[in-house]
N, C-alpha and C positions, 0 to 999 in steps of 0.2 A: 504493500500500500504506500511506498514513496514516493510514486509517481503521484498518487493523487495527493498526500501532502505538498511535493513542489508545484500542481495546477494551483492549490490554493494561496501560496505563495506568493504566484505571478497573480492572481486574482486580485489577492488582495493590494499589490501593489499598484496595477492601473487602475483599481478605487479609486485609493490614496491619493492621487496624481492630479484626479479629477478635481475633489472638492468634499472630501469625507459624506458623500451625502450618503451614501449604503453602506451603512454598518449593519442595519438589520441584517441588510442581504449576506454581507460580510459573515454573520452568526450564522446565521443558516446553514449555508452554505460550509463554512466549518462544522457544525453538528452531522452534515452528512457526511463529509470526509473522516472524521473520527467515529461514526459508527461505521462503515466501511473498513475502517485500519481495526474496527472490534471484532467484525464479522469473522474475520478468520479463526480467533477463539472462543466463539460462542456463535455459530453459525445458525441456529433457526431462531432461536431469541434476539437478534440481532435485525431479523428482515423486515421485521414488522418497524423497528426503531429509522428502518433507512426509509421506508415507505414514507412514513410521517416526518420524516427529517427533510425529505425530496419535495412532499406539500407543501412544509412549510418554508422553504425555498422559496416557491411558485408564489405564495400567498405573500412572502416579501417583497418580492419584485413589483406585486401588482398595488401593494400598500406604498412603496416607497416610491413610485414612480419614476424609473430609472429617464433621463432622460433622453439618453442615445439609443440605437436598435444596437451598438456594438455593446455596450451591457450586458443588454438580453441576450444577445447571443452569447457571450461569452461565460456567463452564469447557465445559460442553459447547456450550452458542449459541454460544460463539469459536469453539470449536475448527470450528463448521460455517460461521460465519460467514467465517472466512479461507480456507476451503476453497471456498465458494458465491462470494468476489470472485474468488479466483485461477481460479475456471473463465467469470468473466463475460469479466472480463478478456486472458485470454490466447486464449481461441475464434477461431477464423478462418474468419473470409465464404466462401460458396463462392457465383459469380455464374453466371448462363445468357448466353449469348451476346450477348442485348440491352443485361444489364444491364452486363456490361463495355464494349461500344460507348458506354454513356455514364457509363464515370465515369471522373473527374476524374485523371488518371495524370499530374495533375504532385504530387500526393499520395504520400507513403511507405505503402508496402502494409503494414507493421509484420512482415514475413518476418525469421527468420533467420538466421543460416547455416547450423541444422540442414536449416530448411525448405526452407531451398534446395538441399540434398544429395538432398530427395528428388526432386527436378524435372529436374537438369541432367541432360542424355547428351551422350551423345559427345565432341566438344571443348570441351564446357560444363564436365565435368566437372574440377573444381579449381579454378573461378574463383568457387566461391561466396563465400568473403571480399570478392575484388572488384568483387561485382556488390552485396553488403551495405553496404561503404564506399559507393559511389556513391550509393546510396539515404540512407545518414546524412551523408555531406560536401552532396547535391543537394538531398535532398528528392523527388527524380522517385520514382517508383514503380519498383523493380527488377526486377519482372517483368514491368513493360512494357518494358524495358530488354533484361532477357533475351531476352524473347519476341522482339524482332526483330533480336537475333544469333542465335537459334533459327532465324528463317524465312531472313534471309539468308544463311545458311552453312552450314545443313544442321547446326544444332546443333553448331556450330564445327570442322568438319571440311572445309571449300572457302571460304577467304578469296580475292576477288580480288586484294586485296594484301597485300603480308607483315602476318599479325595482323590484318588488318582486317577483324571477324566483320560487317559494320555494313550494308557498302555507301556507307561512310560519305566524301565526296570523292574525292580521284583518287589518296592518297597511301596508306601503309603506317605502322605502328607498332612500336616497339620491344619492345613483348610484346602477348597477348592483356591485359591486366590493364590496360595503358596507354591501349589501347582503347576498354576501357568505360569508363573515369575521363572520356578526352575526349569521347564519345559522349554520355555521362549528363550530363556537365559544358554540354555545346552543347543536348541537348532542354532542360534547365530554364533555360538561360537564353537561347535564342534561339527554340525550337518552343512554349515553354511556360508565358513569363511573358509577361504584356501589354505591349504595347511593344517586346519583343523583335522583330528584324529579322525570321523566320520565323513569327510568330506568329500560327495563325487561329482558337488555343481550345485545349483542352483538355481533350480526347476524341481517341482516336486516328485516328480520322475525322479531324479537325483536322487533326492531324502530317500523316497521307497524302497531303494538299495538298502540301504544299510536301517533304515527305522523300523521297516514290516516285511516279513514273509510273504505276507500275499503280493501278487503282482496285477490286480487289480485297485490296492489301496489309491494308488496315487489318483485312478478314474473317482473314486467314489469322495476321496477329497476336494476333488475340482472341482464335482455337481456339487458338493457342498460351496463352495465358494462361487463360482457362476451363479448361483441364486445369491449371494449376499450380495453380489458385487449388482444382479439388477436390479433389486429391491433397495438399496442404496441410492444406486442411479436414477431411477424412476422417482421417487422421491426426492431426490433434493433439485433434479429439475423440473419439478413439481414446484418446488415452493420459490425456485427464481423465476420461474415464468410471469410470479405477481409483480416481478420486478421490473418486466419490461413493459 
């Protein structure tokens, strides 16, 4: 969001120049650029602040009576142009089967934890914080992360051992939450950095080598995450579309 703090910048300075006469506008126009730089860490509580921040822009313009049409125009290319990043910006990929089988899931998926509310069932359900941290302390993709406490546990409702949604060695854990810490914590740095003891790439195909016997695992983790990745996508360009 620098680009649209330095538009409001230059904004404010051909104000300035003029004759101070849009400060309102001036305010406005800052409240959408700083809900904008918000969006990115709190993105659906956030759209409704930019919608009413964008009105009331409009409603200063029309109160303050800008004098020139290059005003108006120039308040209004911000106010679209902050609006045209936050929806480049915050969009989310939705992949087909293939394409998830080859990407890179030692990569952060940039999910949530709204997004992730809308994915988890069963015993997944509450652990979106802790599958969010794993993703930002690791770096691993958390919906690859999910995806196979999803396949292994029936969406965390049959751990072989206490908490353990994973399948993950021969032991149990002290919560589900502690779980995916050490789960997330052993793919990125043993399944999924080079050099790492476990390491044959970086495609879930990879991990399937050396994390499961079966050699359909990596298919049934995908469809797990090919659904999360459209019901993500479908939903948050859902909710930008009020923004155009």
């Amino acid at each position: 969001m620098d680009e649209v703090r330095t538009d409001m910048e230059k904004l404010r300075i051909v104000i300035e120049k003029k004759d101070h006469r849009s400060k309102v506008l001036i305010a406005a126009l800052i409240a959408l650029a700083i809900s904008a730089a918000l969006l990115a860490a709190c993105f659906y509580a956030e759209i409704e602040q930019i919608r009413a921040d964008s009105a009331a822009a409009s409603k200063a313009l029309s109160q303050e009576g800008a004098k020139s049409a290059s005003e108006i125009d120039l308040a209004t290319a911000l106010r679209t142009s902050a609006v045209d990043r936050v929806i480049e910006g915050e969009s989310f990929p939705s992949y087909s089967a293939s394409q998830i089988m080859s990407l890179d899931v030692s990569q952060p998926s940039g999910a949530t934890v709204s997004d992730l509310e809308l994915v988890t069932r069963g015993g997944l359900v509450g652990l979106e914080e802790a599958f969010y941290k794993a993703e930002q302390d690791y770096g691993v993709n958390c919906l690859f992360v999910m995806a196979i406490a999803a396949h292994e546990s029936a969406n965390g409702t049959i751990c072989f051992r206490p908490n353990n949604m994973f399948g993950f060695g021969s032991s149990g854990f002290s919560s589900k939450a502690e779980g995916i810490d050490v789960v997330a914590r052993t793919l990125a740095n043993s399944y999924l950095s080079p050099g790492g003891s476990l390491y044959s790439g970086k495609t879930i195909s990879s991990v399937n080598k050396r994390y499961a016997a079966s050699t359909t695992w990596d298919d049934k983790v995908a469809a797990n995450m090919v659904r999360y990745y459209a019901t993500i996508s479908e939903h948050r360009n859902a909710v930008l579309d009020k923004l155009k």
